[in-house]
N, C-alpha and C positions, 0 to 999 in steps of 0.2 A: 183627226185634225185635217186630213188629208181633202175629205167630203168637204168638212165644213171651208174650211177655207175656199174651197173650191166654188162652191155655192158662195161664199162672201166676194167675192170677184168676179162671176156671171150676173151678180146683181148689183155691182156695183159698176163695171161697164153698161148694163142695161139704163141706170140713170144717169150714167155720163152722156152715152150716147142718146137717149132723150133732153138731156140740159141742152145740149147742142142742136140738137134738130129744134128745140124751142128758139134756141139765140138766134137759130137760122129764119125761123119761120116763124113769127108770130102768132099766125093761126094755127101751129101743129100742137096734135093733142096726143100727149103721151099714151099710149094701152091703159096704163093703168089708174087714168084720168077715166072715173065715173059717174062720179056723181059730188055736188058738191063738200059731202064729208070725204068721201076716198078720191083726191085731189091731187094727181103728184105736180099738176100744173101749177096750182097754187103752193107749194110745197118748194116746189125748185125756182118759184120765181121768187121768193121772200130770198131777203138781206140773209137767213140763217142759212139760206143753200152754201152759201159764199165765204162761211165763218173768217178763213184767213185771207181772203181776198181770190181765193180761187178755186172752182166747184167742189166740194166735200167728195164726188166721189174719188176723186186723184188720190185720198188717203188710204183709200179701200184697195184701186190698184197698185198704190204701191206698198202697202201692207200685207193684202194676205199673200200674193206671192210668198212673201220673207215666210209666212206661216205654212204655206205647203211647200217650199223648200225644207223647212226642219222636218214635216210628216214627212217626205221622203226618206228623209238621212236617218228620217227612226226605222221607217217600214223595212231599211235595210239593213239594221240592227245595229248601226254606227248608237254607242251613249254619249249624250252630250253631257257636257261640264253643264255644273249648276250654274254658273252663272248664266249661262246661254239662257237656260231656263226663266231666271229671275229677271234678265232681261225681256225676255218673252212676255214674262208676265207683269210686269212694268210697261211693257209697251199695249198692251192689252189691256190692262186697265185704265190708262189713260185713251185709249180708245172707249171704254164703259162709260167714263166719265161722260167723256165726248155724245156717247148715245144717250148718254141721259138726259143732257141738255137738250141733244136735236130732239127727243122723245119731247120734254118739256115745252120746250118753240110748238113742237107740231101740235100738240093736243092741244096748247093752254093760248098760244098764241097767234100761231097759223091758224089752228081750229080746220085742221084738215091732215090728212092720213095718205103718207104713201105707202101703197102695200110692199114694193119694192126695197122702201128703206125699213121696212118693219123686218122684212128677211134678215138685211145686214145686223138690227138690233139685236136678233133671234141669234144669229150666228156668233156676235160679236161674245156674247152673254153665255153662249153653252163653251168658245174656246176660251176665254178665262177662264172660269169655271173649272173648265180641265187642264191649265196649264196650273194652276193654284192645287189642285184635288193633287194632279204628279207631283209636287211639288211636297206637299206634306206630307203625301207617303214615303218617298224616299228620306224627307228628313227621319218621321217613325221607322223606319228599315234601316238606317243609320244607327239609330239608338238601341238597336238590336229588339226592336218589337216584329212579332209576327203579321205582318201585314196583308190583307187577303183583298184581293182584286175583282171587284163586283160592280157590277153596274147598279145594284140598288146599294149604293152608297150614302153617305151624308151628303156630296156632292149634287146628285141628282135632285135630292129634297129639297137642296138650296136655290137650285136649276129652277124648277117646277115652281116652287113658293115667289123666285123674280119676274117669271114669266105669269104667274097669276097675277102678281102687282099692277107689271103693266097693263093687261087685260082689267083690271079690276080700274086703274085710270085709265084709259080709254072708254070701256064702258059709264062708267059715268061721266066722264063729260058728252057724250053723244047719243050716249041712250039712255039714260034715268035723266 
């Protein structure tokens, strides 16, 4: 949790601080402004960079904070109450949500791709994923089932099969 969050906040500073070097500079061209499909210019200049009226990345730093704050309090063996968890994962999904939409805008109606914001989708989509995966195990370990702790999980399959979705729209709208 600890990585990923950490990785969801280096890149979500990285497009803050290019929305603002854009607001500042008209002619500034973000790094990861390539070519006209991988476009975070055209990306961050659309209405959907702005959803609630102010730069989408402010969600990211003020979220995954909150998310590598709990990775610490786990790494150091503190157990959180369920709810903490359910919260987590409530606030998590409605971030999924959120990336599906920006996901939707970017391919279908910006018709261009930040690589930057594709990390945060990437991220957003494996810590759900895993705050959900904890989540059911403890309820099964509650229920007195033997629960065994793997990384080839159902979790992972679920992981891999979301993250082909996307790849699978993206490539067809850009490349088939």
């Amino acid at each position: 949790m600890l990585v990923l969050a950490t990785i969801g906040l280096a890149f979500s500073a990285l497009i803050m601080h290019d929305k603002v070097q854009l607001l500042l500079d008209s002619s500034f061209t973000p790094a990861c402004t390539l070519n006209e499909v991988i476009s975070c210019t055209d990306v961050m200049q659309s209405d959907q960079a702005s959803t609630f009226g102010f730069a989408n990345p402010f969600l990211g730093i003020i979220g995954f904070p909150v998310v590598m704050t709990l990775a610490v309090v786990l790494a150091c063996g503190i157990r959180l109450p369920r709810w903490i968890w359910i919260a987590t994962a409530v606030g998590l999904g409605l971030g999924v949500v959120f990336v599906h939409y920006l996901a939707y805008a970017a391919v279908y109606e910006i018709v261009a791709l930040c690589p930057y914001c594709m990390v945060v989708w990437v991220v957003m989509l494996a810590l759900f994923v895993m705050v959900v995966a904890h989540l059911s195990r403890e309820k099964r370990r509650a229920a007195g089932e033997d629960v065994a702790h793997s990384i080839f999980s159902p979790a992972l399959l679920i992981l891999v099969a979301w993250y082909m979705g996307f790849a699978a729209v993206i490539l067809e709208q850009f490349v088939f």
